[in-house]
DRENVO-612478 format. One record per residue (C-alpha): residue in three letters; z, x, y. Coordinates in pm, whole numbers, plus 50000, padded with zeros to 5 digits. Layout:
# DRENVO-612478
@residuo = ALA | up = Z | east = X | north = Y
...
# end
This chain:
# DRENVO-612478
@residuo = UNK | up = 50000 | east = 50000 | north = 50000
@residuo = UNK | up = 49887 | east = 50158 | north = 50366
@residuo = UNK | up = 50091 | east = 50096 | north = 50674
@residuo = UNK | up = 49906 | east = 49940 | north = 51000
@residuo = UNK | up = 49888 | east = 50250 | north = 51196
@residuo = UNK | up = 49849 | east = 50053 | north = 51464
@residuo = UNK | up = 50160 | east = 49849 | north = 51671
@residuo = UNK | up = 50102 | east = 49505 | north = 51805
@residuo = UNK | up = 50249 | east = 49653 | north = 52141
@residuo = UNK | up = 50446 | east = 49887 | north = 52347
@residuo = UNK | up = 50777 | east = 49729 | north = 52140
@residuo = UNK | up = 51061 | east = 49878 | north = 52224
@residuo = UNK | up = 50941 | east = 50146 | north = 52455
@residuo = UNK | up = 50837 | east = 49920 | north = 52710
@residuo = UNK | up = 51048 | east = 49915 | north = 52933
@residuo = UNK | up = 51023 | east = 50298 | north = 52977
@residuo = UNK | up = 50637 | east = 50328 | north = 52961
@residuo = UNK | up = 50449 | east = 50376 | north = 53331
@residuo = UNK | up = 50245 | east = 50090 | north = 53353
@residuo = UNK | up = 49920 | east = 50284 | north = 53314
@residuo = UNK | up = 50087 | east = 50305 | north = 52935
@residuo = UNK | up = 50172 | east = 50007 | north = 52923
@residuo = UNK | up = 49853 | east = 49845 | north = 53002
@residuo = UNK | up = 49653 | east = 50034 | north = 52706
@residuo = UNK | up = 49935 | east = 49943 | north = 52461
@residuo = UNK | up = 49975 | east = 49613 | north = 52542
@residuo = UNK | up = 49797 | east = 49265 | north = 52398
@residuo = UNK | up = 49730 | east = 49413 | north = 52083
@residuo = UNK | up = 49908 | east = 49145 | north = 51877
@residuo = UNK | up = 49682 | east = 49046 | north = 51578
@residuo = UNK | up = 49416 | east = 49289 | north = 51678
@residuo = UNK | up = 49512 | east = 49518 | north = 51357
@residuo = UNK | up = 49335 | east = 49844 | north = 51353
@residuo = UNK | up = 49069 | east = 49740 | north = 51604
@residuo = UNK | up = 49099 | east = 49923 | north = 51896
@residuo = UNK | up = 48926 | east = 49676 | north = 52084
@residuo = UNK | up = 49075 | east = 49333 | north = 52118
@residuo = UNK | up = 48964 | east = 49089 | north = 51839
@residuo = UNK | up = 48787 | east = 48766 | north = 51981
@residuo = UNK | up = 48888 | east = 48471 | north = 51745
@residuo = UNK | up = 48613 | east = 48258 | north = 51902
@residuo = UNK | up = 48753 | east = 47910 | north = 51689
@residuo = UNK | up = 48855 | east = 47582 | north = 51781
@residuo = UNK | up = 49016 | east = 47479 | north = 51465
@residuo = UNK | up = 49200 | east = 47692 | north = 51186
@residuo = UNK | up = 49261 | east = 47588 | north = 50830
@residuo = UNK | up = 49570 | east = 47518 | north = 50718
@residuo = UNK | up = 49645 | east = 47619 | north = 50340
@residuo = UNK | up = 49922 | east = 47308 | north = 50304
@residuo = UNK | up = 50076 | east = 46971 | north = 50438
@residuo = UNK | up = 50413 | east = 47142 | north = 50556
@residuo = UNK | up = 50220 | east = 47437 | north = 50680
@residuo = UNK | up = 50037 | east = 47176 | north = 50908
@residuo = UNK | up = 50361 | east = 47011 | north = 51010
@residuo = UNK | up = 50510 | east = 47305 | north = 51098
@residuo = UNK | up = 50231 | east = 47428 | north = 51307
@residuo = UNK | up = 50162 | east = 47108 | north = 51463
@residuo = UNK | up = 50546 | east = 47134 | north = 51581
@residuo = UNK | up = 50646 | east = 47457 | north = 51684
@residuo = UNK | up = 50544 | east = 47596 | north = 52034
@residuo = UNK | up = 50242 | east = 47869 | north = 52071
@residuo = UNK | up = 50123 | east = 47857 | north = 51728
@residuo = UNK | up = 49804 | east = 48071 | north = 51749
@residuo = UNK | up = 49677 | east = 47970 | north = 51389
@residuo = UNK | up = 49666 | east = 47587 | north = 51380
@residuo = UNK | up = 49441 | east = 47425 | north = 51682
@residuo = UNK | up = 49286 | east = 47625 | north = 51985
@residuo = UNK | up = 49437 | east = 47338 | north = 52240
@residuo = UNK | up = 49752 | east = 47481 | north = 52120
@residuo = UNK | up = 49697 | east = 47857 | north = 52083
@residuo = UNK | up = 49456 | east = 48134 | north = 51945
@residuo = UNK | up = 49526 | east = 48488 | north = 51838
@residuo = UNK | up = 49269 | east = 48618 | north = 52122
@residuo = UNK | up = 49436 | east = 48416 | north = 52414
@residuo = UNK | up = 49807 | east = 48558 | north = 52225
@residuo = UNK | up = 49671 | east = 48913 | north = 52284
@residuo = UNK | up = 49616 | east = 48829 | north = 52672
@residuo = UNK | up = 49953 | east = 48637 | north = 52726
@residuo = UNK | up = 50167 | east = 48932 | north = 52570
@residuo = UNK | up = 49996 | east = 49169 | north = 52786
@residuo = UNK | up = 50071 | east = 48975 | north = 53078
@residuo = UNK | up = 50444 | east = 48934 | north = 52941
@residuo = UNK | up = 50477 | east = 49288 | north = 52907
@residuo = UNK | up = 50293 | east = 49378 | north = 53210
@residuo = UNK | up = 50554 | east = 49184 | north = 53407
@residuo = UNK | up = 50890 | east = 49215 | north = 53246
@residuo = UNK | up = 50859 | east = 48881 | north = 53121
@residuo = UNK | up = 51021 | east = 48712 | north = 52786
@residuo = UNK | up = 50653 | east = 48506 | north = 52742
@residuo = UNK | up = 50360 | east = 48388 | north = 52929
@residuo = UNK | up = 50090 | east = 48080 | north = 52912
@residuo = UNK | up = 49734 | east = 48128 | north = 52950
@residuo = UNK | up = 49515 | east = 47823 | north = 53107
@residuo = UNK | up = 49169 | east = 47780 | north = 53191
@residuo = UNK | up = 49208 | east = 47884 | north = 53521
@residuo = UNK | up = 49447 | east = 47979 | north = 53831
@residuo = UNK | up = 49454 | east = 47664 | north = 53987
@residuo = UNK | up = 49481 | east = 47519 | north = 53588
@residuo = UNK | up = 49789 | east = 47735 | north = 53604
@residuo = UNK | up = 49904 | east = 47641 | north = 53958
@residuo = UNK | up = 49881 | east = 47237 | north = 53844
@residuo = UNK | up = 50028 | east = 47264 | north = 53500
@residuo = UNK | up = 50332 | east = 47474 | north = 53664
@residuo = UNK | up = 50359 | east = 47184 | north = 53877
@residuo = UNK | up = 50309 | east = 46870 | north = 53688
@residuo = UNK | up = 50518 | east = 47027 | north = 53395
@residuo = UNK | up = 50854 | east = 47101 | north = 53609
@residuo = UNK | up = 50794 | east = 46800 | north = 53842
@residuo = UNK | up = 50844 | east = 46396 | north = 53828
@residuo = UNK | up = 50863 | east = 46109 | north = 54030
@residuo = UNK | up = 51064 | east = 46128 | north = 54333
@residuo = UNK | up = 51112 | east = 46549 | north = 54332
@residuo = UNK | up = 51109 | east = 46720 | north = 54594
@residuo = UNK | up = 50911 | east = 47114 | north = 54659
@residuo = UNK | up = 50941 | east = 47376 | north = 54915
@residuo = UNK | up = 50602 | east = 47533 | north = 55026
@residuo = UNK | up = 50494 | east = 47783 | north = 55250
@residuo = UNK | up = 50229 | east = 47703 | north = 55488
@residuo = UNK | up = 50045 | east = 48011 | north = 55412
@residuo = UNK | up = 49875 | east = 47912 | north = 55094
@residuo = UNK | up = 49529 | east = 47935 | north = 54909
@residuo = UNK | up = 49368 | east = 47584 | north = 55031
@residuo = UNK | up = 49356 | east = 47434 | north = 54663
@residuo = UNK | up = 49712 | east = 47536 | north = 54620
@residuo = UNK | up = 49771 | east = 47359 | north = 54952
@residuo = UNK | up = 49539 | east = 47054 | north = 54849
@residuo = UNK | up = 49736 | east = 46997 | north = 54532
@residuo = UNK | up = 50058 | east = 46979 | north = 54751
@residuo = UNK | up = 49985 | east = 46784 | north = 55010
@residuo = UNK | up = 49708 | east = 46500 | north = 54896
@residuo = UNK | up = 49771 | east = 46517 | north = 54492
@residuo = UNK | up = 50160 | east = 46556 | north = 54467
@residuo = UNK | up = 50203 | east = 46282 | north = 54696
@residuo = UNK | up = 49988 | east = 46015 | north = 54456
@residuo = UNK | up = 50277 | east = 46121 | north = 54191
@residuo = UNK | up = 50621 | east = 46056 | north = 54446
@residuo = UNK | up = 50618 | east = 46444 | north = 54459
@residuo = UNK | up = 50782 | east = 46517 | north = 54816
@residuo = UNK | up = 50618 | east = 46837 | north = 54970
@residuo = UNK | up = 50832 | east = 47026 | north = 55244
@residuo = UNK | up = 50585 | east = 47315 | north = 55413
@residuo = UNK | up = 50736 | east = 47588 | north = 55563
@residuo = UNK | up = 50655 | east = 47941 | north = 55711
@residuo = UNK | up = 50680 | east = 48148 | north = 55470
@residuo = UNK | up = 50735 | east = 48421 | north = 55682
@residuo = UNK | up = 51036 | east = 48290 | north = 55881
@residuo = UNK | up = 51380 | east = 48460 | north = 55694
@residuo = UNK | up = 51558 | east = 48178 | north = 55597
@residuo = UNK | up = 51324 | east = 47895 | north = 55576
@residuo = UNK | up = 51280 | east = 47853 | north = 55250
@residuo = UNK | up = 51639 | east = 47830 | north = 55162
@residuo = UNK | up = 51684 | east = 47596 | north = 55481
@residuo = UNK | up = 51414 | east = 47327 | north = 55317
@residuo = UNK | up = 51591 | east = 47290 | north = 55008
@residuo = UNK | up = 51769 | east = 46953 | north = 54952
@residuo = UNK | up = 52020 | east = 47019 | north = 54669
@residuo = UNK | up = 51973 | east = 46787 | north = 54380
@residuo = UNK | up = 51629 | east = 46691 | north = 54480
@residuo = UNK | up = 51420 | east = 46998 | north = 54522
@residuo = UNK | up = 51312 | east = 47101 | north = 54175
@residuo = UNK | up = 51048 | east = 47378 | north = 54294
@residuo = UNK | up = 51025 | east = 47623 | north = 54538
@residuo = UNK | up = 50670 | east = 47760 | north = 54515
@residuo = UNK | up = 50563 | east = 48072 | north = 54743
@residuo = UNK | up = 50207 | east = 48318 | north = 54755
@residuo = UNK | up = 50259 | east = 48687 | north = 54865
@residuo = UNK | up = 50012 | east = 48873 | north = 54951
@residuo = UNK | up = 49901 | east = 48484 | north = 55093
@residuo = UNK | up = 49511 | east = 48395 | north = 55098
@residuo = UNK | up = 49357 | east = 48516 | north = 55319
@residuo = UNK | up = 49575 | east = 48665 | north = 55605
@residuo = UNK | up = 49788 | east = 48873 | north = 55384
@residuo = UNK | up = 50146 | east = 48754 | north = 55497
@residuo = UNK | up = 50411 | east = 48912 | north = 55276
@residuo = UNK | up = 50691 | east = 48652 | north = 55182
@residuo = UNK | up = 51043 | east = 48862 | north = 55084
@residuo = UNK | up = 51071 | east = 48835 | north = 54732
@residuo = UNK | up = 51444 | east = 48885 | north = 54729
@residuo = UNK | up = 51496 | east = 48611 | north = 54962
@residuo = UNK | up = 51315 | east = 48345 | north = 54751
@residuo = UNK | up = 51425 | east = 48535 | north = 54422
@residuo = UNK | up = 51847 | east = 48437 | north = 54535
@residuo = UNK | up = 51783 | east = 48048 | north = 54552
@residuo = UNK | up = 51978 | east = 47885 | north = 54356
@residuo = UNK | up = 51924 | east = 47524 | north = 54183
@residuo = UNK | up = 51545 | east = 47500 | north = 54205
@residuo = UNK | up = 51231 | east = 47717 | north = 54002
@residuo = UNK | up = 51141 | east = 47922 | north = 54223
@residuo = UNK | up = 50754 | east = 48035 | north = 54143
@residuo = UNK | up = 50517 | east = 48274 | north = 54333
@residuo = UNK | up = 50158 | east = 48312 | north = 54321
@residuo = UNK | up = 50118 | east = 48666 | north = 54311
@residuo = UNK | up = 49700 | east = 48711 | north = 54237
@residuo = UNK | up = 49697 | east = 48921 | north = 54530
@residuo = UNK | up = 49923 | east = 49205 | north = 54397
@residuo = UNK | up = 49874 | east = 49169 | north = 54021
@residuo = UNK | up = 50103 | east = 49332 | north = 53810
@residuo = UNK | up = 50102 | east = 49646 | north = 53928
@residuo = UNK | up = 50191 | east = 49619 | north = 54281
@residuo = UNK | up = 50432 | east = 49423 | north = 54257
@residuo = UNK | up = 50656 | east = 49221 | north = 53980
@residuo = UNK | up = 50822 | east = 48945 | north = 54150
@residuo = UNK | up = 51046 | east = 48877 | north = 53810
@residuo = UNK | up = 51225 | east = 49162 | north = 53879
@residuo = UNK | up = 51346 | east = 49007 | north = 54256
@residuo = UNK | up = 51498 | east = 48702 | north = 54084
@residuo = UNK | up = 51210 | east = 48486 | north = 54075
@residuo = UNK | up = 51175 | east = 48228 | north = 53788
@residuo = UNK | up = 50806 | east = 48215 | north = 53742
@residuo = UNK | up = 50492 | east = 48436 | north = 53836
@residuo = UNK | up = 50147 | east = 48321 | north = 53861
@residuo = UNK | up = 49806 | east = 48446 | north = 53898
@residuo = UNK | up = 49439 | east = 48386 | north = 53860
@residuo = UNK | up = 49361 | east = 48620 | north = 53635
@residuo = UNK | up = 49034 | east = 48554 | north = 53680
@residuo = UNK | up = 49096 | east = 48820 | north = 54043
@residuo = UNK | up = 49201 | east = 49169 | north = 53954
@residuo = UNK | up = 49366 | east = 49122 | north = 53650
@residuo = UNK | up = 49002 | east = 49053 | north = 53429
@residuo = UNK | up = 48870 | east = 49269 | north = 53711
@residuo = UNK | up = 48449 | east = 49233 | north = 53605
@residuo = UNK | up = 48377 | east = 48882 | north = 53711
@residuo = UNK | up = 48303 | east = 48826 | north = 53392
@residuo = UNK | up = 48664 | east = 48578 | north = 53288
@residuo = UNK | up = 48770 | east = 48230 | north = 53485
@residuo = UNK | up = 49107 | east = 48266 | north = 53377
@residuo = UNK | up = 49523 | east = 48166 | north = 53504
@residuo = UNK | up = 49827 | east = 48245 | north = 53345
@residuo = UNK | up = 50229 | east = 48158 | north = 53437
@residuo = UNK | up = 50498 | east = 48420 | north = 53262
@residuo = UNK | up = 50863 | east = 48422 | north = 53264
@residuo = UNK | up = 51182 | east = 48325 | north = 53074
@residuo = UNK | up = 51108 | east = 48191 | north = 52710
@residuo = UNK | up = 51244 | east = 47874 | north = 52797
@residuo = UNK | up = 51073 | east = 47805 | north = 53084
@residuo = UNK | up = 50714 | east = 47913 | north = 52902
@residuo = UNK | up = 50819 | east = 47689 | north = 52647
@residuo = UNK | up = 50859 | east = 47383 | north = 52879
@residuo = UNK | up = 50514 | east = 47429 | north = 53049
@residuo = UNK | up = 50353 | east = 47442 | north = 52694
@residuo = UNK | up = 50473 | east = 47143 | north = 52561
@residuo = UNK | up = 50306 | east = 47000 | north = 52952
@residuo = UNK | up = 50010 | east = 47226 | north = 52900
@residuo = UNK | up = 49882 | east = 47145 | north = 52532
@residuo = UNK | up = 49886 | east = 46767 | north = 52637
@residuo = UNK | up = 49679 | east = 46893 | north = 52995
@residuo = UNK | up = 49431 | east = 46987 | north = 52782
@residuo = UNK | up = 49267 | east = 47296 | north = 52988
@residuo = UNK | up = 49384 | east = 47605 | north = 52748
@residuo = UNK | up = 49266 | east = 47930 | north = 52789
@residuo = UNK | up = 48889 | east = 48027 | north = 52623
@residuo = UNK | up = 48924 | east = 48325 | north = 52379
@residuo = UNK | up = 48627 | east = 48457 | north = 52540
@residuo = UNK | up = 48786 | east = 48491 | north = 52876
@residuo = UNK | up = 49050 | east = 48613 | north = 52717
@residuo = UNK | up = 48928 | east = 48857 | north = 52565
@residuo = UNK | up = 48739 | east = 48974 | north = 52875
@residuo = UNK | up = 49065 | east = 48994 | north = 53053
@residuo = UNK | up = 49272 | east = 49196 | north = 52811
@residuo = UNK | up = 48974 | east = 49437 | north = 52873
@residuo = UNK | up = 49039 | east = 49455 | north = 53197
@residuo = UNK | up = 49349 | east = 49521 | north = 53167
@residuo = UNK | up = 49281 | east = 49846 | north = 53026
@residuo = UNK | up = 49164 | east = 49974 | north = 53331
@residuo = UNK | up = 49415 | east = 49791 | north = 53608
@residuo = UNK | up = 49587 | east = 50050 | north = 53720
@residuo = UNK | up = 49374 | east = 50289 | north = 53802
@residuo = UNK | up = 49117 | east = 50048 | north = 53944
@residuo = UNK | up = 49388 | east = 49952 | north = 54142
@residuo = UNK | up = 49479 | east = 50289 | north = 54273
@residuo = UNK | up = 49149 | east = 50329 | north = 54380
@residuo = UNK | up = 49112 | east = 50016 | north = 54525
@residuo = UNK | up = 49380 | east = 50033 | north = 54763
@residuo = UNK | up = 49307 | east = 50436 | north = 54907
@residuo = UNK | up = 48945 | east = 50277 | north = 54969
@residuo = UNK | up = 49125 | east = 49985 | north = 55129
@residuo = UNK | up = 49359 | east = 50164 | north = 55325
@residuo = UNK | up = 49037 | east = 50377 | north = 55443
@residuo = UNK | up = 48877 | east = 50083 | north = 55571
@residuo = UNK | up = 49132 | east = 49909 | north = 55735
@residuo = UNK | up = 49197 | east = 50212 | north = 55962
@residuo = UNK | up = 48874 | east = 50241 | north = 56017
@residuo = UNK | up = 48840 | east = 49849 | north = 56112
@residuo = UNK | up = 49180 | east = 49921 | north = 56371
@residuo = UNK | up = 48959 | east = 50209 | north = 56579
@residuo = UNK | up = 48690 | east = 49926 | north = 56644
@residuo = UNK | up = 48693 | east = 49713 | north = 56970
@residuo = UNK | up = 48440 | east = 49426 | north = 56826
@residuo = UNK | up = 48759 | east = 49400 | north = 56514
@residuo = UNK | up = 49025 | east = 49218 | north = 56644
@residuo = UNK | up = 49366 | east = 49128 | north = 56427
@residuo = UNK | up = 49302 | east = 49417 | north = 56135
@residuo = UNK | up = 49555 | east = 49239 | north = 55843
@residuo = UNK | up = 49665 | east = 49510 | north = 55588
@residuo = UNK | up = 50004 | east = 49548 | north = 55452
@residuo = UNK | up = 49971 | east = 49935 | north = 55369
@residuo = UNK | up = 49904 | east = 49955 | north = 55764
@residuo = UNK | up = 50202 | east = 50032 | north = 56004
@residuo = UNK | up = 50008 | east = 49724 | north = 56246
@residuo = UNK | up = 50140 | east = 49453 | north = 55990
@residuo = UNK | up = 50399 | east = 49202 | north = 56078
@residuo = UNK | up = 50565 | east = 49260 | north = 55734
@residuo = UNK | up = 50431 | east = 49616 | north = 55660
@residuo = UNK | up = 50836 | east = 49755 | north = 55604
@residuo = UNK | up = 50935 | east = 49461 | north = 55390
@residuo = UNK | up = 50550 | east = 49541 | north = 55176
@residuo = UNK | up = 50648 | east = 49879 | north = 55089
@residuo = UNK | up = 50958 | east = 49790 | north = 54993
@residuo = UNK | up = 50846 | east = 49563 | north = 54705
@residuo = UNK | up = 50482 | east = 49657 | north = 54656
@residuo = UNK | up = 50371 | east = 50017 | north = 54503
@residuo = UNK | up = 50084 | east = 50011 | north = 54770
@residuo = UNK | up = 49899 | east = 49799 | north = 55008
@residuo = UNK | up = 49680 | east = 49578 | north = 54855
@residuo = UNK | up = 49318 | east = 49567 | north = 54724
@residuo = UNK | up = 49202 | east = 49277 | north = 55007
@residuo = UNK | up = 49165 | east = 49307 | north = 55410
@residuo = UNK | up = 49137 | east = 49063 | north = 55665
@residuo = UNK | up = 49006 | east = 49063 | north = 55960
@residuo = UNK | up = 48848 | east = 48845 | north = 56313
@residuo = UNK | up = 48486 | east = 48919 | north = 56392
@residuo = UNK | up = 48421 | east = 48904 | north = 56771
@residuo = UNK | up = 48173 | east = 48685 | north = 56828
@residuo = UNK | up = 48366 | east = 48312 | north = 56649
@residuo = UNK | up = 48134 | east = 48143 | north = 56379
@residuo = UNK | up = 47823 | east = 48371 | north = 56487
@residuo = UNK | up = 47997 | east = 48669 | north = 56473
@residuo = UNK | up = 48104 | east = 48584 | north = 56099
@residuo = UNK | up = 47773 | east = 48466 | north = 56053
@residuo = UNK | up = 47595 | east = 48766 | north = 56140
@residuo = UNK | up = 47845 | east = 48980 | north = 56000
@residuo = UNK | up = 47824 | east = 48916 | north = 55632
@residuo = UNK | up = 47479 | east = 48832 | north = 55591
@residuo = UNK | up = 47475 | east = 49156 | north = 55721
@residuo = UNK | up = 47612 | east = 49385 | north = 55465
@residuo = UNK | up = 47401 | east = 49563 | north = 55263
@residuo = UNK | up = 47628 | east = 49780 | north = 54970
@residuo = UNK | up = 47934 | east = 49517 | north = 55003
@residuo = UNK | up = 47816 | east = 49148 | north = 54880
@residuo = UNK | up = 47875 | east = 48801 | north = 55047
@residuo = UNK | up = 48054 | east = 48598 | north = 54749
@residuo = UNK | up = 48373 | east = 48359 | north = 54727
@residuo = UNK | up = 48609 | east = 48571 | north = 54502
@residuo = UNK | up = 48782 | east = 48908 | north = 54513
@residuo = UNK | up = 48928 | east = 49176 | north = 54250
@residuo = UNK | up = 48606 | east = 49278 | north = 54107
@residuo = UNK | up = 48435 | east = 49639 | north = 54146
@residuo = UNK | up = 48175 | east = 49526 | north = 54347
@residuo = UNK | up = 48375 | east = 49498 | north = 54722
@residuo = UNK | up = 48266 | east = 49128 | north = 54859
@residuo = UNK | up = 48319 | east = 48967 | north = 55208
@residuo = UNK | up = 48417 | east = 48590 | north = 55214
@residuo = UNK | up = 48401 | east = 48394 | north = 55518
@residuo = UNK | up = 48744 | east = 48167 | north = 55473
@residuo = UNK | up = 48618 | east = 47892 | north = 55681
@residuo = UNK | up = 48303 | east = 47821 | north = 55521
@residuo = UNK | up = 48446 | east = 47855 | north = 55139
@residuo = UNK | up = 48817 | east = 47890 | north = 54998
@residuo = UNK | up = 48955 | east = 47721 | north = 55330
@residuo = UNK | up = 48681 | east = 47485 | north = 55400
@residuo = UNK | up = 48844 | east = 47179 | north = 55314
@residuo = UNK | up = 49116 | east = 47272 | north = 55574
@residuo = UNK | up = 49113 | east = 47064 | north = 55866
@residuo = UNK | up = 49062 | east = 47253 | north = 56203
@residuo = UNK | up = 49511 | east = 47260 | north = 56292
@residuo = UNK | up = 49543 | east = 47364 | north = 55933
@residuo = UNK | up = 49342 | east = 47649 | north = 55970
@residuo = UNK | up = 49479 | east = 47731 | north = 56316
@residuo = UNK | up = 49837 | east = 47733 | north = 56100
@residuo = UNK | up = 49722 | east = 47958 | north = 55831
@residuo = UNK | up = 49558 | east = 48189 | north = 56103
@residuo = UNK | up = 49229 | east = 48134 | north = 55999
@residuo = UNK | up = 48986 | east = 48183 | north = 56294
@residuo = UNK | up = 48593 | east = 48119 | north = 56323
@residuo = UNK | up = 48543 | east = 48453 | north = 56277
@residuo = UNK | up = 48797 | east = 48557 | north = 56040
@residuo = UNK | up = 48723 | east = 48784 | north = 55707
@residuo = UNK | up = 48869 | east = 48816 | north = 55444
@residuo = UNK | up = 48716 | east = 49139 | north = 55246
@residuo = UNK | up = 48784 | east = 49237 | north = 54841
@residuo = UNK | up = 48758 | east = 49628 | north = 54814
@residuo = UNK | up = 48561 | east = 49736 | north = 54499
@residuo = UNK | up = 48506 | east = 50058 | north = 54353
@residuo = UNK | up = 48234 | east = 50204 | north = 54547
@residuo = UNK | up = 48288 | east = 50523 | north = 54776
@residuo = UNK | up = 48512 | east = 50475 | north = 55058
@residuo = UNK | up = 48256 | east = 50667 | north = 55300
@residuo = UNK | up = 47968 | east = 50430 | north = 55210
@residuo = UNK | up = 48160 | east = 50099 | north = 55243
@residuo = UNK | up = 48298 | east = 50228 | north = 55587
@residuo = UNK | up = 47933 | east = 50291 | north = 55674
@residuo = UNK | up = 47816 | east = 49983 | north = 55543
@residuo = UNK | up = 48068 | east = 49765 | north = 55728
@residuo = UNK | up = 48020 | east = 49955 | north = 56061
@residuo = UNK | up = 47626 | east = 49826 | north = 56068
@residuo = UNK | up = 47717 | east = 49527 | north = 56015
@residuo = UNK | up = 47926 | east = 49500 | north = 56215
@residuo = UNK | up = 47712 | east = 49648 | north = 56517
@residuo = UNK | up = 47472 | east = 49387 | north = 56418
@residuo = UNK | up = 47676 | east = 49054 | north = 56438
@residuo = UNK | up = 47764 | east = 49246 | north = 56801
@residuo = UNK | up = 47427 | east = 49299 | north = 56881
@residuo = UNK | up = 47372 | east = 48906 | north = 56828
# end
């Protein structure tokens, strides 16, 4: 009889492994001497007996009974994400805002109440403010930024959820994790798609749940539509028992795609930020740039409170074209090695006009709120060089001045 030479995971070393390590070890469960991970691309497994059946039908994350339910592939992904973040387990869904909604739906009832923060991705902020209300969900917004105001919302006894997004979409306000983490009574949840992993582990500030659309930097090749939720065991558990009767479960596929990307996180990250940094120093030093948002730069309102919970700045800048709607305009069909699409984390570095796509729904106040301007930018640093995405933005942006 051989031995697998190969663990399912980092085990017990874990917690001691850089997370460069950890990411290569990780999501490995099932995968057995495969060095790649294993795609289990099935809806439906066989099951050898009546009680075997049962017993699969009615225990929580079985991998090996119904895809709805859970799949060996989609188990690789959601241990790598529980390692990844120090967390007891994770669920996989079809997508962030699949994640956001089943987070939502599966902690809240009738006549709850939920803290927000005004700074939020606009589907995030849809959900709260026109979907949550059809269900007698009460939804307090708040600026996230403001110390205290999260804390000040609550309602004790009726505020089940206390949901925050740091880095936020698009203007990059940090929220302080640590504040949010030492509320007692409610979940508190943050969206943290912006820092992945490997900036930044809000778990470890006393935060119940983390979130992100791992569709972003965690898959990394816009190539996976993909969410995920991790956290304590018993919370994971909850959510699932929501999550298998929601009915939008992670695909295998995607899965697989993402535990690929995994691999590579941190060092894409690494790279991603230096380039980032680059540019947004660069983007300070121009008079047609107005309102540079970066947290690695000095110039944010929360850059102290970033580097105190964040490894680095951030893989995303933002920033106001002069010029309103025509400067925007001009400015990203402008660019020529960056690419005008609507998402961000990828290696290719894209520009996304907020106004026109991920805010658009937003009615003109509730843009003004979030800081979102005509000309506002919100830009996903890829892996090209630093010098030719500098010189790239700089020509485009003397032609949206040059009208």
């Amino acid at each position: 009889m051989t031995t697998d030479p190969r663990p399912d995971g980092p085990g017990e070393d874990a917690p001691t492994l850089h997370p460069d390590t950890r990411a290569i070890r990780t999501g490995r469960v099932g995968d057995g001497t495969s060095l790649a991970p294993v795609l289990w691309p099935t809806s439906t497994f066989v099951s050898p007996t009546v009680d075997d059946a049962r017993r699969m039908a009615t225990s929580v994350g079985a991998d090996r009974f119904y895809s709805r339910y859970g799949n060996p592939t989609v188990s690789g992904f959601e241990q790598a994400i529980a390692e990844l973040e120090g967390a007891e387990a994770a669920r996989a869904f079809a997508s962030g805002m699949g994640a956001v909604s089943g987070v939502v739906l599966a902690l809240c009832s009738s006549g709850d109440h939920i803290v927000a923060q005004r700074q939020l991705y606009a589907a995030t902020q849809l959900l709260f403010q026109a979907v949550c209300p059809r269900f007698g969900i009460d939804v307090t917004f708040v600026d996230g930024t403001d110390p205290g105001a999260f804390a000040d919302a609550v309602r004790p006894g009726k505020t089940t959820l206390v949901f925050a997004e740091t880095p936020a979409n698009p203007k990059l306000d940090v929220i302080d994790l640590d504040e949010v983490g030492a509320i007692a009574g409610p979940v508190t949840v943050v969206d943290a798609t912006f820092g992945t992993p490997v900036l930044q582990q809000p778990l470890r500030h006393g935060i119940d749940l983390v979130i992100h659309s791992a569709t972003k930097g965690i898959a990394g090749h816009n190539d996976a539509t993909l969410g995920v939720v991790a956290g304590s065991r018993e919370l994971i558990d909850w959510i699932w028992g929501f999550a298998v009767l929601q009915g939008a479960p992670a695909s295998p596929y995607d899965a697989r795609n993402a535990v690929n990307g995994i691999r590579t996180l941190p060092i894409r990250v690494r790279h991603q930020c230096e380039t980032a940094l680059t540019i947004a120093s660069a983007l300070e030093a121009r008079p047609d740039v107005v309102d540079v948002r970066y947290p690695g730069l000095a110039s944010h309102p929360q850059h102290e409170l970033a580097m105190r919970q964040m490894s680095a700045g951030g893989t995303l800048v933002t920033f106001d074209v002069a010029g309103g709607l025509e400067g925007g305009r001009r400015f990203v069909e402008s660019v020529r090695i960056a690419q005008h699409a609507t998402s961000l984390g990828g290696p290719e570095t894209l520009v996304t006009h907020p106004a026109s796509t991920t805010h658009v729904n937003l009615l003109p106040d509730e843009l003004a709120a979030n800081g979102i301007g005509p000309g506002t930018i919100r830009l996903s640093v890829g892996l090209e060089h630093a010098g030719d995405l500098v010189a790239d933005l700089a020509q485009a942006l003397d032609h949206a001045a040059a009208g």
